[in-house]
MOPAC internal coordinates of N, CA, C and O (Angstrom, degrees):
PM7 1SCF
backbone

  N    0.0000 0     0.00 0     0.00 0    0    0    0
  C    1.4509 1     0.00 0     0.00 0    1    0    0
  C    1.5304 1   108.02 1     0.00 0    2    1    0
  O    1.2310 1   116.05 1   -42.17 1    3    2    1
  N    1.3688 1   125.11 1   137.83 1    3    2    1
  C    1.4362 1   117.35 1  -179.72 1    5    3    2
  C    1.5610 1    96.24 1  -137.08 1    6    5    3
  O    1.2310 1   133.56 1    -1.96 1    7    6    5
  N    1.2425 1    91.40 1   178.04 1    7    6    5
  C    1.2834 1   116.92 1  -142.92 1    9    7    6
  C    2.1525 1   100.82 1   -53.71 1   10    9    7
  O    1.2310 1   117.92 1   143.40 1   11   10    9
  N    0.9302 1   121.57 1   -36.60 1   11   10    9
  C    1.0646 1   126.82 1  -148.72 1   13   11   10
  C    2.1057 1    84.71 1   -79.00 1   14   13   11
  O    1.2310 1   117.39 1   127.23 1   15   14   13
  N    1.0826 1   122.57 1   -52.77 1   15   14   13
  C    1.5120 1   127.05 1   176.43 1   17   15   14
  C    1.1984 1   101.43 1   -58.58 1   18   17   15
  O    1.2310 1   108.32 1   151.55 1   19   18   17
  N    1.1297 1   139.44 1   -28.45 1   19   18   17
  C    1.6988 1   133.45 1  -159.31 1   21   19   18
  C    2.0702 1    89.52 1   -94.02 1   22   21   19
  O    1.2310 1   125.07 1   141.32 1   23   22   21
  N    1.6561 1   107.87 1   -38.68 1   23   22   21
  C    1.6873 1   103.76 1   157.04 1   25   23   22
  C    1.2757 1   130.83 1   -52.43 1   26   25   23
  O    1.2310 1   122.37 1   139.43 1   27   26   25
  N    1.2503 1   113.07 1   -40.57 1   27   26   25
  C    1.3630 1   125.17 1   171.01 1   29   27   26
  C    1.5530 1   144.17 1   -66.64 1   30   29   27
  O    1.2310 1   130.98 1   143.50 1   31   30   29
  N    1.8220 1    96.42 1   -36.50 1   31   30   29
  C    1.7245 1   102.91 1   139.56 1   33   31   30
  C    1.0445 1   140.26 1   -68.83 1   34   33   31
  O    1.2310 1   122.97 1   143.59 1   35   34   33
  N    1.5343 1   111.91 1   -36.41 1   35   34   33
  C    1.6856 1   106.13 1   165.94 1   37   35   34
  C    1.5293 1   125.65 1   -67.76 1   38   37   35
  O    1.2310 1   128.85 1   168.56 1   39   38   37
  N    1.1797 1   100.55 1   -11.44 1   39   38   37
  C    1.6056 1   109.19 1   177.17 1   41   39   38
  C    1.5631 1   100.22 1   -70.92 1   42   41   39
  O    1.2310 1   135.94 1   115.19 1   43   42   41
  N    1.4221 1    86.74 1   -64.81 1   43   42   41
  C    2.0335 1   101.77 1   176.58 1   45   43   42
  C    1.1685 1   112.77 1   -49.49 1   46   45   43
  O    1.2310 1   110.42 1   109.09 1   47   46   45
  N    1.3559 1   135.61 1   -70.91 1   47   46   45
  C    1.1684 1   120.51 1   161.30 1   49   47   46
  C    1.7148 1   144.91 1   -34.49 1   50   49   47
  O    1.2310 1   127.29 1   147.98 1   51   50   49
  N    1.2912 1   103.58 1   -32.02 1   51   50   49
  C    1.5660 1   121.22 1   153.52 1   53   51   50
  C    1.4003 1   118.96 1   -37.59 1   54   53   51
  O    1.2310 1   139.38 1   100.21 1   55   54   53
  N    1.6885 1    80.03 1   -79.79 1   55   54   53
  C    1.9737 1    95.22 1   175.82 1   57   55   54
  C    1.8022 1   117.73 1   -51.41 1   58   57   55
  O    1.2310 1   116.40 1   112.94 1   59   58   57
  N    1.0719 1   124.44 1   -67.06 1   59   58   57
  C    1.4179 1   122.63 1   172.49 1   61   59   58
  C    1.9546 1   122.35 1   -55.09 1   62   61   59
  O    1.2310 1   120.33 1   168.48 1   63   62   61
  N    1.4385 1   116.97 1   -11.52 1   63   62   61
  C    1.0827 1   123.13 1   154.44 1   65   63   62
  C    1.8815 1   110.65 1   -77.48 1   66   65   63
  O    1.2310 1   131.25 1   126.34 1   67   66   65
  N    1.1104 1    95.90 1   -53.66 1   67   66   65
  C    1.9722 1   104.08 1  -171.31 1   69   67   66
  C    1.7691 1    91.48 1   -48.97 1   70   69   67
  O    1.2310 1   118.40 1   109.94 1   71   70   69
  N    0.9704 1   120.66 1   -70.06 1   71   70   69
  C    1.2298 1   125.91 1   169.73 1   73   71   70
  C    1.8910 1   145.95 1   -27.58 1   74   73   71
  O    1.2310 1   143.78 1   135.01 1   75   74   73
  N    1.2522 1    71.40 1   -44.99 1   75   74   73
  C    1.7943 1    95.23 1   165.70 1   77   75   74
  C    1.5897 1    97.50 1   -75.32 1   78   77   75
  O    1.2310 1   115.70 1   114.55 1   79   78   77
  N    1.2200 1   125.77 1   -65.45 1   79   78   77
  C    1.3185 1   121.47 1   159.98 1   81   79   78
  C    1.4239 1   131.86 1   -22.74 1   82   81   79
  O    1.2310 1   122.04 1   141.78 1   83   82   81
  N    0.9434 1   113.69 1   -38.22 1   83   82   81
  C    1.2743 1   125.61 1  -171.82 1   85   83   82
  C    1.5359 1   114.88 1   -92.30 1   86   85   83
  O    1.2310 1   126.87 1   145.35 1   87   86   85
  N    1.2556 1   104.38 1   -34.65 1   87   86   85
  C    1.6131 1   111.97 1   170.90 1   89   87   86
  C    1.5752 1   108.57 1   -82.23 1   90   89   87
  O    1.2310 1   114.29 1   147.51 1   91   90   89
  N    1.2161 1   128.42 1   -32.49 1   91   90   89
  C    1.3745 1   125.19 1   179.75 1   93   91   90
  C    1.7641 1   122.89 1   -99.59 1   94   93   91
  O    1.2310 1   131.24 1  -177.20 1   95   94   93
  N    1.8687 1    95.91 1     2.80 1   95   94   93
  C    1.5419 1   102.23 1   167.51 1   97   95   94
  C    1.3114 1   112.16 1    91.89 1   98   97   95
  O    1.2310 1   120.01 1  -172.22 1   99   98   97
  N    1.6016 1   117.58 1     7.78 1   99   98   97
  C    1.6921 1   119.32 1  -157.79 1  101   99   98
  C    1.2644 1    94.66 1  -111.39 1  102  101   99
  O    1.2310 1   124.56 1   -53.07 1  103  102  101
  N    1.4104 1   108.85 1   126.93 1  103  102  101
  C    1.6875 1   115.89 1   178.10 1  105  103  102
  C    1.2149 1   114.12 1  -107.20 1  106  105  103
  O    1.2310 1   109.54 1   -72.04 1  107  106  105
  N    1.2812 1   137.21 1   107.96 1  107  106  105
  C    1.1460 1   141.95 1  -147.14 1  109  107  106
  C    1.6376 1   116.74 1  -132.59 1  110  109  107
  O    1.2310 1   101.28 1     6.00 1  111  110  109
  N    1.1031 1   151.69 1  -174.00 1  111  110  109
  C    1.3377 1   140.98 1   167.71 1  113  111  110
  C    0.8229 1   100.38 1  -110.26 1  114  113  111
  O    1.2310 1   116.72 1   -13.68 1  115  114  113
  N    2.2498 1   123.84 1   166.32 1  115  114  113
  C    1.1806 1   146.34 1   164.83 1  117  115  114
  C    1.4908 1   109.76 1   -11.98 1  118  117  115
  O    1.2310 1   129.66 1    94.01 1  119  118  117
  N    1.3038 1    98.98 1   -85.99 1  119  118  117
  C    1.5295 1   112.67 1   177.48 1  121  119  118
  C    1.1563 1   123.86 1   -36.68 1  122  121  119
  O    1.2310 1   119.96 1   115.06 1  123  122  121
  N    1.7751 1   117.68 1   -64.94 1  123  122  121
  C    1.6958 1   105.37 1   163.25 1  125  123  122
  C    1.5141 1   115.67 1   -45.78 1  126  125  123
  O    1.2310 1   113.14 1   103.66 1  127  126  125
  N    0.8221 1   130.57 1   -76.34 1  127  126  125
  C    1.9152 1   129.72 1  -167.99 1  129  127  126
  C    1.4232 1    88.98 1   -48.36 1  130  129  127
  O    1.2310 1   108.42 1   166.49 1  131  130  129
  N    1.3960 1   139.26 1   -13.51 1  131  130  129
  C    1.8082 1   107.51 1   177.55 1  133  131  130
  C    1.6970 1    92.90 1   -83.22 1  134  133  131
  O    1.2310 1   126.15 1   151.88 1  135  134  133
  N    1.0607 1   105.79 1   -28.12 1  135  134  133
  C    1.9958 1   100.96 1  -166.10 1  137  135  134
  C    1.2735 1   101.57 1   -75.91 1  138  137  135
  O    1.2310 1   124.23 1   125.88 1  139  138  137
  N    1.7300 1   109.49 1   -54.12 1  139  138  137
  C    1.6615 1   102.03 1  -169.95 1  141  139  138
  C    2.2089 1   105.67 1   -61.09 1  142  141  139
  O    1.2310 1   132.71 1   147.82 1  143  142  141
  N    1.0507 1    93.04 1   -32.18 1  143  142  141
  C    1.7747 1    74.60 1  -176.99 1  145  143  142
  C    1.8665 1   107.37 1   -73.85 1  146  145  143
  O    1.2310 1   114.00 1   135.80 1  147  146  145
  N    1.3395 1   128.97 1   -44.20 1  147  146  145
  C    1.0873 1   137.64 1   164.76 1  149  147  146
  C    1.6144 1   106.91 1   -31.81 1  150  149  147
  O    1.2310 1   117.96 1   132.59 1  151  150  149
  N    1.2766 1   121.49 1   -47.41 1  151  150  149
  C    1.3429 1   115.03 1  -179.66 1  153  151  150
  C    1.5086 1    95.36 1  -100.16 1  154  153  151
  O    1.2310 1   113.00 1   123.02 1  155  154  153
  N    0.7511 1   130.83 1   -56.98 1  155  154  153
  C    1.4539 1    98.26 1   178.98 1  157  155  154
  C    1.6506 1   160.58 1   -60.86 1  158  157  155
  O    1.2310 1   139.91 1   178.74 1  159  158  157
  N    1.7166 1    78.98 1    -1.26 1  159  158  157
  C    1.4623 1    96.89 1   150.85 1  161  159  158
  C    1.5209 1   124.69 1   -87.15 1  162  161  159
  O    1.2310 1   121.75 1   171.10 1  163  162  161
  N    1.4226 1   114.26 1    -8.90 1  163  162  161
  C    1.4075 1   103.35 1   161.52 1  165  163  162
  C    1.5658 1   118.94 1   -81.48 1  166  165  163
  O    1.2310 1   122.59 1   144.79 1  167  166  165
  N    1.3663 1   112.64 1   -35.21 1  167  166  165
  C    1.5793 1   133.65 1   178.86 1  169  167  166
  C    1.6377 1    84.50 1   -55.63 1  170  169  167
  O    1.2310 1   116.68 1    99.99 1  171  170  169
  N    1.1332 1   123.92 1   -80.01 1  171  170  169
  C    1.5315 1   136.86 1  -157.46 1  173  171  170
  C    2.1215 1   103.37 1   -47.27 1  174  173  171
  O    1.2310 1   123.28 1   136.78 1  175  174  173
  N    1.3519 1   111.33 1   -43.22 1  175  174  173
  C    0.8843 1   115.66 1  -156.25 1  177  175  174
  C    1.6895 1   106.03 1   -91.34 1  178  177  175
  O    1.2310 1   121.89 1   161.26 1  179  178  177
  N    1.4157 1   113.98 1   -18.74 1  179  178  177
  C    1.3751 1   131.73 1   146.17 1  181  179  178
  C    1.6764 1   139.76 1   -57.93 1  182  181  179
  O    1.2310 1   141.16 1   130.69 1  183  182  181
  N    1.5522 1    76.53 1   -49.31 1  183  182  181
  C    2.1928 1    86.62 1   156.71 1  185  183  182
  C    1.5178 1   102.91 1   -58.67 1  186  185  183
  O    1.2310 1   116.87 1   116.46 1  187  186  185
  N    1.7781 1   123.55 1   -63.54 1  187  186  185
  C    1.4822 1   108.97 1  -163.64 1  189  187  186
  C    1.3871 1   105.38 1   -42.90 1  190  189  187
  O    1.2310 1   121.74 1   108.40 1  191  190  189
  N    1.4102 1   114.28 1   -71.60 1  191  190  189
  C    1.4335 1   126.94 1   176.21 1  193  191  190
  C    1.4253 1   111.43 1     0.22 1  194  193  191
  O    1.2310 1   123.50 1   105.06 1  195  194  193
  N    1.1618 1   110.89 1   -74.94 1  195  194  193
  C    1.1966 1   134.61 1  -173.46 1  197  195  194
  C    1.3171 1   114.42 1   -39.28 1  198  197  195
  O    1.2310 1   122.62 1   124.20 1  199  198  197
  N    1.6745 1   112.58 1   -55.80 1  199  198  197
  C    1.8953 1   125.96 1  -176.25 1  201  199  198
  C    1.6372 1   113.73 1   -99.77 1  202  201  199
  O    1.2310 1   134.36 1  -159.36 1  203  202  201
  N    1.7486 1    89.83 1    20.64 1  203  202  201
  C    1.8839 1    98.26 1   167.84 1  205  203  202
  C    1.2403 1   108.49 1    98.24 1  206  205  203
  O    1.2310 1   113.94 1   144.66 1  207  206  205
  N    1.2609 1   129.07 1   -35.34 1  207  206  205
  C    0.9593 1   132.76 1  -179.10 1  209  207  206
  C    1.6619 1   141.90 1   -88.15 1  210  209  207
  O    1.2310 1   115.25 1   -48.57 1  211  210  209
  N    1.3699 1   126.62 1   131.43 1  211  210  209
  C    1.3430 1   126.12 1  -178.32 1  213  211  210
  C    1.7281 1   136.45 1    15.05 1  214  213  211
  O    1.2310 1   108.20 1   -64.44 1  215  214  213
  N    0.8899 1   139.66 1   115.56 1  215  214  213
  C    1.7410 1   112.16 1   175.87 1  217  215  214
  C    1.4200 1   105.62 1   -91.65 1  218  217  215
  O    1.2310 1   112.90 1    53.37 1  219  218  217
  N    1.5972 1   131.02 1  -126.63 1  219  218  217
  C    0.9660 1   131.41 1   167.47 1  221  219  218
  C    1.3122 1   114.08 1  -110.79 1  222  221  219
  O    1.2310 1   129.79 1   -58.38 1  223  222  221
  N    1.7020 1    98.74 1   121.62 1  223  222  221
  C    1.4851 1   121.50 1   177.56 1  225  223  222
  C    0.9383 1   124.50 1   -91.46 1  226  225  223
  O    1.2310 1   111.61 1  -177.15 1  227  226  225
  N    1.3380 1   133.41 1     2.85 1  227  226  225
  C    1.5022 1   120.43 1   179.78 1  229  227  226
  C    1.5887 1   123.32 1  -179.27 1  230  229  227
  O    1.2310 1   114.53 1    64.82 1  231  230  229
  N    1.0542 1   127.97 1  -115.18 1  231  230  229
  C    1.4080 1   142.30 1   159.15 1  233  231  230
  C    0.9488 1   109.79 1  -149.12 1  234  233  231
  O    1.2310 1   118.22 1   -96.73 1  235  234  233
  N    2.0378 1   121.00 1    83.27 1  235  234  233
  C    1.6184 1   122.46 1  -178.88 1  237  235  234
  C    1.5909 1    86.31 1  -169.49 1  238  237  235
  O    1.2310 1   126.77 1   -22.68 1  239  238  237
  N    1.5098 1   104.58 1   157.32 1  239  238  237
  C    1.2144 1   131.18 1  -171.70 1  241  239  238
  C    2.2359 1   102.98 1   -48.36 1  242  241  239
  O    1.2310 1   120.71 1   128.19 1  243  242  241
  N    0.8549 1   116.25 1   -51.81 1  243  242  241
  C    1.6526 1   109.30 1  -169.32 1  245  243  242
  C    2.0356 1    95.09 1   -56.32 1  246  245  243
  O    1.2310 1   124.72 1   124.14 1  247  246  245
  N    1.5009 1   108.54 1   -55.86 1  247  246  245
  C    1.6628 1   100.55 1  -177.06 1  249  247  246
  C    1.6628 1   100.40 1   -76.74 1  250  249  247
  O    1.2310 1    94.25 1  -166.83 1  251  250  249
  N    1.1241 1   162.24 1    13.17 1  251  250  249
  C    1.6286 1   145.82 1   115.30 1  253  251  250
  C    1.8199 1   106.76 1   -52.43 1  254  253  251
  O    1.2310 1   124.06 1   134.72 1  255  254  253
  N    1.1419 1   109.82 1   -45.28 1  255  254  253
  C    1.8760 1    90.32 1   173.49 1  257  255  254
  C    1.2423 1   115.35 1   -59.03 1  258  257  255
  O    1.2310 1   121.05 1   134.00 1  259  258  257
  N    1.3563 1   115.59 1   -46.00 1  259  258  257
  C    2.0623 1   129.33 1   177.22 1  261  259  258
  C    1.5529 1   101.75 1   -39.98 1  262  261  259
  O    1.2310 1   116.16 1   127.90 1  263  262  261
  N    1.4794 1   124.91 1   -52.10 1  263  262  261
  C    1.2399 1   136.20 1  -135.26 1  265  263  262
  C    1.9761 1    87.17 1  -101.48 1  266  265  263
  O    1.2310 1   114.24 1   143.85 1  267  266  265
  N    1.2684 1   128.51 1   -36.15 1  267  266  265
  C    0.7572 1   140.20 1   167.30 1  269  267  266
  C    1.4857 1   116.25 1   -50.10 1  270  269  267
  O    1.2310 1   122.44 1   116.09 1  271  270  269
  N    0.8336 1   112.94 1   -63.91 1  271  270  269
  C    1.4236 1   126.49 1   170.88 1  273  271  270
  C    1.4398 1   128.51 1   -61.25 1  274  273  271
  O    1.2310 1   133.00 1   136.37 1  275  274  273
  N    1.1780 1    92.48 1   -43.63 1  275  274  273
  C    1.7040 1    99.36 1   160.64 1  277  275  274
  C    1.2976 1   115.04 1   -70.24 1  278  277  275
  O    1.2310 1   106.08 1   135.17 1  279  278  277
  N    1.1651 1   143.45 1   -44.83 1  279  278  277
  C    1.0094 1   143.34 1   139.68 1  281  279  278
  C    1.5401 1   134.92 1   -13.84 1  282  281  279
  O    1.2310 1   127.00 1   117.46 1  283  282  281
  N    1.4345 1   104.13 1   -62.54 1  283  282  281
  C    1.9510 1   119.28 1   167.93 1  285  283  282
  C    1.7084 1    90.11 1   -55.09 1  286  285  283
  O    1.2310 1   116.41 1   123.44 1  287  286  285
  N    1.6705 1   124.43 1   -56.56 1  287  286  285
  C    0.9915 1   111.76 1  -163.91 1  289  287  286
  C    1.7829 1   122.49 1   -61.19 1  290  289  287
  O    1.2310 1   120.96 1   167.83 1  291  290  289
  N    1.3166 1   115.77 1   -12.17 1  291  290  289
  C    1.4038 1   120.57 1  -147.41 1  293  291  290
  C    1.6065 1    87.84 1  -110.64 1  294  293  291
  O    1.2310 1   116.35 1   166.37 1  295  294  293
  N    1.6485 1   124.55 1   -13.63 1  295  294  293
  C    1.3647 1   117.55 1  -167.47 1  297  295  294
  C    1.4968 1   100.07 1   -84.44 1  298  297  295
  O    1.2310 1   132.45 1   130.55 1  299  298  297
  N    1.5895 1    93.56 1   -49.45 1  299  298  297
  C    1.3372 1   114.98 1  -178.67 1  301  299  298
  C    1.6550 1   118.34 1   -33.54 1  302  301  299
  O    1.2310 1   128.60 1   126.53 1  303  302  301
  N    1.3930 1   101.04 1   -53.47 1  303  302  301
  C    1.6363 1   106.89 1  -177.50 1  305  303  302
  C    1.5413 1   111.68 1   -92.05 1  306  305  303
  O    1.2310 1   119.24 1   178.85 1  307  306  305
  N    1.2984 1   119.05 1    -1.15 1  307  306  305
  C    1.6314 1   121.66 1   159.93 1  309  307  306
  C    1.6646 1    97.82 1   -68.19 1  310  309  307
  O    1.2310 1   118.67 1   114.91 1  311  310  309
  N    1.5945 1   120.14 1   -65.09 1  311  310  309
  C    1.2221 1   112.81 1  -178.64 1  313  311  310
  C    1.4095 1   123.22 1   -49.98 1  314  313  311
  O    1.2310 1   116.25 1   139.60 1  315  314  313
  N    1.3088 1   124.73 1   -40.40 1  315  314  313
  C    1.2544 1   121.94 1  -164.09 1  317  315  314
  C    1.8458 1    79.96 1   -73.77 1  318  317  315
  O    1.2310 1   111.43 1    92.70 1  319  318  317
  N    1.1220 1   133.75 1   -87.30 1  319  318  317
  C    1.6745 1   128.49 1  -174.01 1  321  319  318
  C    1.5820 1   115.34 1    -1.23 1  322  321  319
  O    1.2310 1   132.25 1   125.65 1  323  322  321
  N    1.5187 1    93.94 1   -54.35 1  323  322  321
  C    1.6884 1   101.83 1   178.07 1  325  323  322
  C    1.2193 1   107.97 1   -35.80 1  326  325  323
  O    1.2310 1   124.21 1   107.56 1  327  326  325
  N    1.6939 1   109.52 1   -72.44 1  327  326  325
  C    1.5032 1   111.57 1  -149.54 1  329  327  326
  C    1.1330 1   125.44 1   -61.00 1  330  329  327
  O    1.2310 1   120.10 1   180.00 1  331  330  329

């Protein structure tokens, strides 16, 4: 992996964290939304797995929904931990 792909996930990961944020109301900084989407495309891409279906394949709109989702899912259970 070189350098220019390792740019391209943190971007991706950014965006599908900022996002998850945004759908679940959580305002977070740069850095968090690069981790929460980064992990939540593994979380996300583990749920598909799971119901047969695809995880995240690539850099294209279906693995940003995966990563998305994994994401909603990963905020979700940070909050519930919180309380």
């Amino acid at each position: 992996m070189n350098i220019v792909n390792i740019i391209v996930w943190l971007v991706f990961g950014g965006l599908a964290g900022w996002l998850a944020g945004f759908v679940t109301g959580s305002r977070s900084g740069l850095v968090t939304n690069i981790i929460v989407g980064i992990i939540g495309a593994f979380i996300g891409g583990f749920l598909m797995n799971l119901l047969g279906k695809r995880g995240v394949t690539g850099f294209d709109l279906y693995s940003l929904i995966v990563a998305i989702i994994g994401a909603i899912v990963l905020t979700i259970l940070v909050r519930a931990l919180n309380r």
